[in-house]
N, C-alpha and C positions, 0 to 999 in steps of 0.2 A: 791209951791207944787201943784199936781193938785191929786184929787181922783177920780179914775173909777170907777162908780157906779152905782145903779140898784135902782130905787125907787116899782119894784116889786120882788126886791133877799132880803131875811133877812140877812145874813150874811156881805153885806153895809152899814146896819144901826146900826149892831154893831157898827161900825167904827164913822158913823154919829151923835151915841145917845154917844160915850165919848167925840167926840170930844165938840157935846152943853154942856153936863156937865162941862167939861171944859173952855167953852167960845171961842175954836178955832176958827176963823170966815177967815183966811187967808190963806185957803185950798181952791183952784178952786174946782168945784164939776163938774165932765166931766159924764152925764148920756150917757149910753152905755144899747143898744137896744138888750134886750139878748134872747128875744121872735124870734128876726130876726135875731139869730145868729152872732149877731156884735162881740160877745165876741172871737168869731172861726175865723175872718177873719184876714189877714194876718199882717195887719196893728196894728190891737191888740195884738194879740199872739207871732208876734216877738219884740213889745216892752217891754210885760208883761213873756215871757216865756210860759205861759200856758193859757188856757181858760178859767181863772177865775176871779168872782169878788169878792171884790173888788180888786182893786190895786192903792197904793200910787206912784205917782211919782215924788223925790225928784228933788230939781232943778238943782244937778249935772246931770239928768237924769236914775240914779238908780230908779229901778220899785221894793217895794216891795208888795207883795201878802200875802194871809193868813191873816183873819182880826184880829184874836189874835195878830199876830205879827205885823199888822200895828198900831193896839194897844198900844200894849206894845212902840213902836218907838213915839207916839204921847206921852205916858205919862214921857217918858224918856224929851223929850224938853218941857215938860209942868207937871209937875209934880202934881201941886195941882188944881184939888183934889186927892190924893192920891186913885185910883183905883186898884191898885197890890201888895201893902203892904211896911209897913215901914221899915221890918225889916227879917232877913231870917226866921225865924217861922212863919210868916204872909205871907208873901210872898207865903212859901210853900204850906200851908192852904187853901188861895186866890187859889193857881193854882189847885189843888185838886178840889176843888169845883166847878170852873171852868169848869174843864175836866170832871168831873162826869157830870154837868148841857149838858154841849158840846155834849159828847157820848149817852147818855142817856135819855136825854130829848128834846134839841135842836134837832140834826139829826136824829132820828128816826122820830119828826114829819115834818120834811121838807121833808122827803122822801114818808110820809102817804099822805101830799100835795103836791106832783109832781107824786104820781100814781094816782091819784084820781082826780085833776082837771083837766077838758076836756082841756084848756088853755093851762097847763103846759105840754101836750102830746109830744109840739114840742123839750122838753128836753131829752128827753127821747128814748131809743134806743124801748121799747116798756115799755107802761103801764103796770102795773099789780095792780088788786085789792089785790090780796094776799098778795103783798110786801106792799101795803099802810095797811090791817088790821093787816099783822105781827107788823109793827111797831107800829102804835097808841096801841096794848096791849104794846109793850115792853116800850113803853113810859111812860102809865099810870102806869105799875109795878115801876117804879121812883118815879112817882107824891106821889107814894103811901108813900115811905121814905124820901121822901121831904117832905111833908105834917106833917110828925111824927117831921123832924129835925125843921120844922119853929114852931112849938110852943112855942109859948113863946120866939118867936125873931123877930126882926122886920124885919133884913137880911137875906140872906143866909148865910152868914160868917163875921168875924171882928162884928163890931159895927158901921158900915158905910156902905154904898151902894158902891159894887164893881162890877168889869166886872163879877165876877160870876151870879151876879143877872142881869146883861145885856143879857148875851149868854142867861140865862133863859128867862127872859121875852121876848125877840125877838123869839125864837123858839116859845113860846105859841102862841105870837098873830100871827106866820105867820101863824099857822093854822085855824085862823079865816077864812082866804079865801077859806076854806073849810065846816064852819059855824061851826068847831068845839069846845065845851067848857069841861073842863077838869069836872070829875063826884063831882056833887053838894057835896059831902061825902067830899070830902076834903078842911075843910074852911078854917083850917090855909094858904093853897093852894090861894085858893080866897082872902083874908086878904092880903097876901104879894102882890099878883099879880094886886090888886084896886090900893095898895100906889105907887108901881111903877106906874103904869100906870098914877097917875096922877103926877107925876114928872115933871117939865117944860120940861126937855129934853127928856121925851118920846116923846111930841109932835115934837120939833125941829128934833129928830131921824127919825121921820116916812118919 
């Protein structure tokens, strides 16, 4: 299998930080220059379908996209450590959490960091400061109920470290490349976001 990937996209390292938790090591890692539009060119786009990264490519030649869903495909052949839940209440729970962290947290601040740094300009049909400060408030109105839900938990959900807490922590730190750090006020916030951080597979992810 080979994975198409960005060591300056966060939504690759989604992909990269389950697979070290996991121990996957037998994924080619094909990096794809998305600064230079590699991801647009023809060569990419008709094997992946779209402009996006990441993308798995199975060794029938199947390309899947979407890193939830490459996700989800890696934990399916690799189950343990369970990342998605055991069982259909958890399962559900996990995806919830997920998706809130996903819509709410994650993309809003990707988008705060693609109008705002001068680098990321070339993704972009045109900058705008307005679209990056709408988002970092709509972002921080999350942190704010995330902050409330982590007291007193060492997760986001289950009793185990799941992709929920993945999507989350890669949206925060991608915003570091904007020297962004979420408001000192939320320490449960800070507390979760250290022990991830020091996780062995945060590093192997980055």
């Amino acid at each position: 299998m080979k994975l198409y990937t960005s060591n300056r996209a966060p939504n690759p390292r989604r992909v990269r930080w389950v697979m070290a938790e996991k121990g996957v090591t037998d994924v080619e890692l094909v990096e794809v220059d998305i600064l230079t539009g590699e991801h647009r060119q023809p060569a990419y786009r008709d094997k992946v379908g779209v402009p996006h990264l990441p993308a798995l490519e199975l060794d029938d030649g199947t390309c899947i996209s979407e890193s939830v869903a490459i996700c989800r495909y890696i934990e399916a052949i690799h189950p343990e450590p369970n990342l998605f839940g055991r069982d259909a209440r958890e399962q559900a729970i996990i995806e919830m959490w997920t998706r809130r962290c996903e819509f709410y947290l994650a993309n809003p601040l990707m988008l705060n960091v693609r109008h705002s740094h001068p680098a990321l300009a070339a993704l972009e049909a045109v900058q705008s400061p307005h679209v990056a400060d709408y988002n970092r408030v709509s972002a921080e109105r999350f942190m704010k109920t995330l902050d409330r839900h982590l007291e007193g938990r060492e997760f986001v959900v289950a009793d185990r470290f799941t992709i929920a807490d993945i999507v989350a922590v890669v949206g925060l730190d991608f915003a570091r490349l904007v020297r962004y750090r979420p408001p000192a006020e939320f320490e449960n916030l800070a507390r979760w976001l250290e022990a991830c951080r020091a996780r062995p597979a945060a590093q192997a992810g980055a």
